[in-house]
C-alpha positions in Angstrom: 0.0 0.0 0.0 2.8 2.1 0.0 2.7 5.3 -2.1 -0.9 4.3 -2.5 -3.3 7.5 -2.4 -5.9 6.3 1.0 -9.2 7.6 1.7 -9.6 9.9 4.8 -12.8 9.6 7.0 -14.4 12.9 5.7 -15.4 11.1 2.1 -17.2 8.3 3.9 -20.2 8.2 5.6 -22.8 5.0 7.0 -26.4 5.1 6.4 -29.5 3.0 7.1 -30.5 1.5 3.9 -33.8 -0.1 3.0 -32.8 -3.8 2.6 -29.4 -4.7 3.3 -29.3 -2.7 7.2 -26.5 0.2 7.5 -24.6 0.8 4.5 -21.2 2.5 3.7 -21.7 5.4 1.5 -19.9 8.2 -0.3 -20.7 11.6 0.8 -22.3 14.0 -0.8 -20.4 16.3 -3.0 -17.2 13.9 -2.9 -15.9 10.8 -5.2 -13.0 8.3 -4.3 -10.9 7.7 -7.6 -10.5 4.3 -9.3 -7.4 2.6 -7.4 -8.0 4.3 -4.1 -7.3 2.8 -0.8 -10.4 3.0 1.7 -9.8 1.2 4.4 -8.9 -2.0 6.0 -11.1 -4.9 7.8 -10.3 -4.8 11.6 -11.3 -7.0 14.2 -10.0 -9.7 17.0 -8.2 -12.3 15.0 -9.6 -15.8 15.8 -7.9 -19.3 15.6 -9.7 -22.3 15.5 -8.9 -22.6 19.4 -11.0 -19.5 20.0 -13.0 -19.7 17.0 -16.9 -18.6 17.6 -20.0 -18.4 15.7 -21.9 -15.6 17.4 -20.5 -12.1 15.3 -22.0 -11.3 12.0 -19.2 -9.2 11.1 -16.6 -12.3 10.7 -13.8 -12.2 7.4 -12.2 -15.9 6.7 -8.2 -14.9 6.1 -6.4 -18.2 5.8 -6.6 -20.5 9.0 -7.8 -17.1 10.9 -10.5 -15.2 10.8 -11.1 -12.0 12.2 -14.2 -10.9 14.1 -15.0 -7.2 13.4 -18.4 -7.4 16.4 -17.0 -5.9 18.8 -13.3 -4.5 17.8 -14.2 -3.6 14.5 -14.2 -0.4 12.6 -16.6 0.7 9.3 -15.1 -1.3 6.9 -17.5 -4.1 8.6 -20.8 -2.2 7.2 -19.6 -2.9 3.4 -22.3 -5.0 1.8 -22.1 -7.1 -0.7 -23.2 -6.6 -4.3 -22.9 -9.0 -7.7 -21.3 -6.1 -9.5 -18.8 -4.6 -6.5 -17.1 -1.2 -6.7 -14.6 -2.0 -3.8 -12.0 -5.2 -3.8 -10.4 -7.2 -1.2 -6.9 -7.6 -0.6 -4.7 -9.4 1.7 -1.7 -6.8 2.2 1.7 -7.1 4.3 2.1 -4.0 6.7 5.2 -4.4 8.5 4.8 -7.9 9.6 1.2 -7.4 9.9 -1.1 -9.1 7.4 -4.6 -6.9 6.8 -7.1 -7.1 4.6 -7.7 -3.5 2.3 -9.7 -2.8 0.4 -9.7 -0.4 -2.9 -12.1 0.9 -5.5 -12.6 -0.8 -8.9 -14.1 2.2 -10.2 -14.1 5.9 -9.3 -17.0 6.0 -6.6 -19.3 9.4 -6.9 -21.3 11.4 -3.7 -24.1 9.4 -3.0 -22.9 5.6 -4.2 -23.0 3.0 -1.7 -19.9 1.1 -1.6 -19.8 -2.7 -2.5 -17.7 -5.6 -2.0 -18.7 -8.8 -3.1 -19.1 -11.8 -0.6 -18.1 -14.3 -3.4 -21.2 -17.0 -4.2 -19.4 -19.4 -1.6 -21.5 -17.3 1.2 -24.7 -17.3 -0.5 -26.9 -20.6 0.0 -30.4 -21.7 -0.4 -31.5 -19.5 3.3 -29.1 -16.3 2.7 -30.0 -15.1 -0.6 -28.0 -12.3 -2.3 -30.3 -9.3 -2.3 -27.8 -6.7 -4.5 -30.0 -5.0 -7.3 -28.2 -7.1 -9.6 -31.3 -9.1 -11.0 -31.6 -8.5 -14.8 -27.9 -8.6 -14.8 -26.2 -11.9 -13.6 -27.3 -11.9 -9.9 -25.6 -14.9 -7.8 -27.8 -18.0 -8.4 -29.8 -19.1 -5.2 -28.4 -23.0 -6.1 -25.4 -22.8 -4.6 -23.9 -25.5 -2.0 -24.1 -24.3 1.4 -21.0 -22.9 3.0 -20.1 -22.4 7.2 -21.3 -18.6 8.1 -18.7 -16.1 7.8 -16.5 -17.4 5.1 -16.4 -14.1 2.7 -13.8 -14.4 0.4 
């Protein structure tokens, strides 16, 4: 990520949305360019010795995952979407290993920002509900995976 240009606070904002809970959004008046940094997923990283069900907010990353419920920042709020805006990333910081995410596309004021779960999440009970339809949405007939698994 170095030398990357990173998206400050002020150009992202959360808001309720009707169908998919609180969303992450670009303000008003602003747009993040294509290539952008916005953020990284943080959270209490989880081993399979302290591995838990329980958080909604959980991001597989190898033989971790990381729980973003209670020790997570905004970057938990992204929702997924069949056509995404916003990619994930595994990145080395230091000896630290993240995941970052950046824009596929410049982002304009008012956008909600999207990453996409992968169809691996998605079974027969959790249904992708992205606006997607008429254009390739995730089929509902795919096998079903362990909760939390986004890829």
């Amino acid at each position: 990520m170095k030398g990357v240009e990173c998206v400050e606070n002020e150009l992202i904002e959360l808001r309720e949305t009707p169908d998919m809970g609180i969303g992450v959004f670009v303000r008003p008046g602003k747009e993040i360019k294509e290539g952008a940094w916005i953020g990284i997923y943080l959270g209490e990283v989880l081993t399979e010795a302290t591995s838990r069900e329980t958080s909604c907010y959980l991001y597989a990353l190898g033989a971790a995952t990381i729980d973003a419920g209670t020790f997570g920042n905004w970057t938990r709020f992204l929702n997924s979407h069949c056509r995404p805006n916003v990619q994930a990333s595994t990145q080395q910081i230091g000896k630290m290993t993240v995941v970052a995410f950046s824009t596929l596309r410049m982002i304009k004021g008012g956008q909600q920002i999207f990453i996409s779960y992968g169809p691996e999440y998605f079974d027969k009970e959790r249904l992708c509900i992205c606006s997607a339809k008429n254009q390739g949405h995730i089929p509902p007939e795919l096998p079903v995976v362990e909760y939390g698994s986004i890829s």
